[in-house]
C-alpha positions as CSV (number, residue, x, y, z in Angstrom):
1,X,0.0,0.0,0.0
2,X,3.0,2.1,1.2
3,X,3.7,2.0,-2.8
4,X,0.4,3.0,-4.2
5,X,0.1,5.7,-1.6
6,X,3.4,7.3,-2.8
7,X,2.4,6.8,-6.9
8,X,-0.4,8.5,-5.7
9,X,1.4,11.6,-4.2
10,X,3.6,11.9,-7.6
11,X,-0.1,12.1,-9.2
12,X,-1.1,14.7,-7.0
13,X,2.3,16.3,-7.3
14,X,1.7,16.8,-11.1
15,X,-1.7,17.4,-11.0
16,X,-1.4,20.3,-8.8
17,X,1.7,21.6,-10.6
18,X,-0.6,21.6,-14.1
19,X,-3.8,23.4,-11.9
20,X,-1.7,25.8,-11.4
21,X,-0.4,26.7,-14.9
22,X,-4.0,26.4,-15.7
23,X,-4.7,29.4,-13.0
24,X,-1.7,31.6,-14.6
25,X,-3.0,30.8,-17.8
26,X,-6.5,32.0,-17.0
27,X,-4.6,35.5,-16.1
28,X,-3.2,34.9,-19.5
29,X,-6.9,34.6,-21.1
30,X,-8.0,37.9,-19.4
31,X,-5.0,39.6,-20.3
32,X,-5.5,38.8,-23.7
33,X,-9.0,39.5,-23.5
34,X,-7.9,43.2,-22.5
35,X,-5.2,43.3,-25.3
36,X,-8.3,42.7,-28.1
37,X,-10.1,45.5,-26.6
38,X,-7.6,48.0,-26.3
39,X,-6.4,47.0,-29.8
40,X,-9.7,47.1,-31.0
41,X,-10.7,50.6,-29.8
42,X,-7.5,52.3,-30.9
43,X,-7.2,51.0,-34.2
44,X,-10.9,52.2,-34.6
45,X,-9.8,55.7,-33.5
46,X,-7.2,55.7,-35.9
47,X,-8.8,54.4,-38.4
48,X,-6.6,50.7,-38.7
49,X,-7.0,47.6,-37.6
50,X,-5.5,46.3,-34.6
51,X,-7.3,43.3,-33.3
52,X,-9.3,40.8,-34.9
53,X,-9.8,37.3,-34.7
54,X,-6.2,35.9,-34.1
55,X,-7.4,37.6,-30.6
56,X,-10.2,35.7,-30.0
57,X,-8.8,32.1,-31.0
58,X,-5.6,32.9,-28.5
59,X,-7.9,33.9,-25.7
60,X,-10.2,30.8,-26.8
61,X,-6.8,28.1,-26.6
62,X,-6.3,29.9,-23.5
63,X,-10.2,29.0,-22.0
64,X,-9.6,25.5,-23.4
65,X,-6.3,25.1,-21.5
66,X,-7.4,26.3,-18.9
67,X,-11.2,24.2,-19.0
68,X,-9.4,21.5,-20.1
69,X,-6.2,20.9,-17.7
70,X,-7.9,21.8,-14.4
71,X,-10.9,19.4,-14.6
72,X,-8.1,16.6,-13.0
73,X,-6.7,19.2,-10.8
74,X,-10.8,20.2,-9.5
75,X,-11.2,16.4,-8.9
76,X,-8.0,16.3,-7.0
77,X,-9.3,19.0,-4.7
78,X,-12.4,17.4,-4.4
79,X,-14.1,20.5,-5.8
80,X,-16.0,19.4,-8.1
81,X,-20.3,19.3,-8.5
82,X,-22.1,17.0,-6.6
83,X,-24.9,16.7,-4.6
84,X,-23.9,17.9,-1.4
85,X,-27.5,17.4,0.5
86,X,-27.5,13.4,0.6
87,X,-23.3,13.9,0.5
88,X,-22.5,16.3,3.7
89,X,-24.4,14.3,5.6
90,X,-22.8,10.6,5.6
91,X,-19.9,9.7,7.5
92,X,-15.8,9.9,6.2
93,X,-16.4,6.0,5.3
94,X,-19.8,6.2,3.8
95,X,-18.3,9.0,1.3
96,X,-15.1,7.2,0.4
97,X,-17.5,4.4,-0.5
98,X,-19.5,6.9,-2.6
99,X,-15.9,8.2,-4.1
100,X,-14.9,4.7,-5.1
101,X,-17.9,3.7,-6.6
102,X,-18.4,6.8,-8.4
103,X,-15.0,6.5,-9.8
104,X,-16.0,2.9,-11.1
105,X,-18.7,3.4,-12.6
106,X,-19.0,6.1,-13.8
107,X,-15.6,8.7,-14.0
108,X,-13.4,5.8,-16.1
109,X,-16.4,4.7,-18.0
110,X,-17.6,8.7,-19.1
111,X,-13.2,9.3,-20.0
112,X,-12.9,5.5,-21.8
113,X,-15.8,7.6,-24.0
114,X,-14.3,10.7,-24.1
115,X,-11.1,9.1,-25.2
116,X,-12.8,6.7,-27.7
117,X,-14.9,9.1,-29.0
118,X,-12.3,12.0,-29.2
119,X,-9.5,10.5,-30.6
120,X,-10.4,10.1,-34.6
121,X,-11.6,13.8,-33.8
122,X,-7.8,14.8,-32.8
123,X,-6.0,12.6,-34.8
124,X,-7.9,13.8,-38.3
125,X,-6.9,17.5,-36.9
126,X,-3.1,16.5,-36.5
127,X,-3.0,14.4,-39.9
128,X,-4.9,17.6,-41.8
129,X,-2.4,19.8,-39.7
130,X,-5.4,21.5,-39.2
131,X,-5.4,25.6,-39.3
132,X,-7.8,28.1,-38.1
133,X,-7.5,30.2,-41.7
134,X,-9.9,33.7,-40.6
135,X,-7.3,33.8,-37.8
136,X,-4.6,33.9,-39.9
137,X,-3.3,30.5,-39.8
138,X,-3.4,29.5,-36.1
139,X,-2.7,25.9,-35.4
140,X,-6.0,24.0,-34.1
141,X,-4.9,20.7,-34.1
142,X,-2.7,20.8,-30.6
143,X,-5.9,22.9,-29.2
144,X,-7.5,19.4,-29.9
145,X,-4.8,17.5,-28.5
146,X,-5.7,18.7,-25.1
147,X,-9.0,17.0,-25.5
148,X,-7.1,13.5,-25.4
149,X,-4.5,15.3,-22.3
150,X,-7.5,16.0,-20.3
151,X,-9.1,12.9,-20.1
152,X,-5.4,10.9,-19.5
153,X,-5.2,13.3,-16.8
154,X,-8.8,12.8,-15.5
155,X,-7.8,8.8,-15.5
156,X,-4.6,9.4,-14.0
157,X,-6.1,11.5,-11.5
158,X,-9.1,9.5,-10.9
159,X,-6.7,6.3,-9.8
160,X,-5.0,8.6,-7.1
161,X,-8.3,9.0,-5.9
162,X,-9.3,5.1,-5.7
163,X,-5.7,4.3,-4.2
164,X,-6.0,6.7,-1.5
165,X,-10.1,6.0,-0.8
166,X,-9.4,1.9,-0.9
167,X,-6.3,3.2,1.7
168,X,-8.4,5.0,3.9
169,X,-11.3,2.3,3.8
170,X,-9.0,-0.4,4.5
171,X,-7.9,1.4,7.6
172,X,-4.6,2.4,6.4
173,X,-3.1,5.8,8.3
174,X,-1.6,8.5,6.4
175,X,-3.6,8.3,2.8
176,X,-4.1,12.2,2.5
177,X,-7.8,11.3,1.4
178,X,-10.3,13.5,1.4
179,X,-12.0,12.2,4.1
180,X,-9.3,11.4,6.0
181,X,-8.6,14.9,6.0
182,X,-12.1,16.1,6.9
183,X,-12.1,13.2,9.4
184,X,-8.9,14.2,11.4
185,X,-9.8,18.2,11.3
186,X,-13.1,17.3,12.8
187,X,-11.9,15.4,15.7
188,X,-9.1,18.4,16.1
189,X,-12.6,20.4,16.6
């Protein structure tokens, strides 16, 4: 277990080192954001054009990193939607249970889709070297690539998870679960 638990902290290692490019590269997406308005607004007052749609698609890669990378980082933090009114109110154990199957049935089935179903999608983009031609030529096809990226991650992510919730259900101290988490800060209380 000692060996899982420690895969599992390299998982969490990486994950939390791509959430946070994806948080500097939402700065990125406003500041870009801004750069297309000002751009916009001056070239009108001069008469020239400034911005334009290579703005847009670099602030829309930016929203798709960004979308894209941190959905494995969310689920790392446990931050994603659920229902927290049946949730909040079962025990550490009762919601590691809940984690594990949920994981199970349906978080690796829904990204062994995505994945299936994505993959033509990215590698026609990539064999087409696909181009975005009203923005001037901007490469699509590794935007697309971060489709595939996303849902290894997700996976990836996802088996951190189930190691450290079979860890904690199986009694083992130390997993850095969730609910081992909310479990010792509660008794601290």
């Amino acid at each position: 277990m000692k060996f899982l638990l420690a895969v599992s902290r390299g998982i969490d290692a990486v994950t939390t080192t791509i959430g946070r490019v994806a948080w500097w590269m939402t700065l990125l997406m406003i500041l870009i954001g801004l750069l297309n308005v000002v751009t916009r607004y001056v070239g009108r007052s001069l008469g020239i054009s400034l911005g334009g749609t290579q703005y847009i698609v670099w602030q829309v890669y930016a929203y798709d990193f960004v979308f894209l990378m941190a959905a494995a980082y969310v689920l790392r933090l446990d931050a994603h939607v659920r229902v927290d009114i049946v949730f909040a109110s079962l025990s550490a154990r009762a919601k590691a249970i809940v984690d594990v199957i949920g994981l199970l049935l349906f978080l690796f089935p829904f990204c062994y889709l995505g994945l299936y179903f994505s993959q033509r999608y990215v590698s026609t983009a990539w064999r087409q070297m696909e181009v975005n031609l009203s923005a001037g030529g901007v490469p699509v096809y590794p935007a697309k690539t971060l489709i595939i990226v996303a849902f290894g991650l997700l996976i990836v992510q996802g088996l951190s998870e189930l190691i450290k919730n079979v860890a904690f259900l199986s009694g083992y101290a130390g997993t850095g679960s969730i609910h081992e988490r909310v479990t010792t800060q509660t008794e601290a209380i």
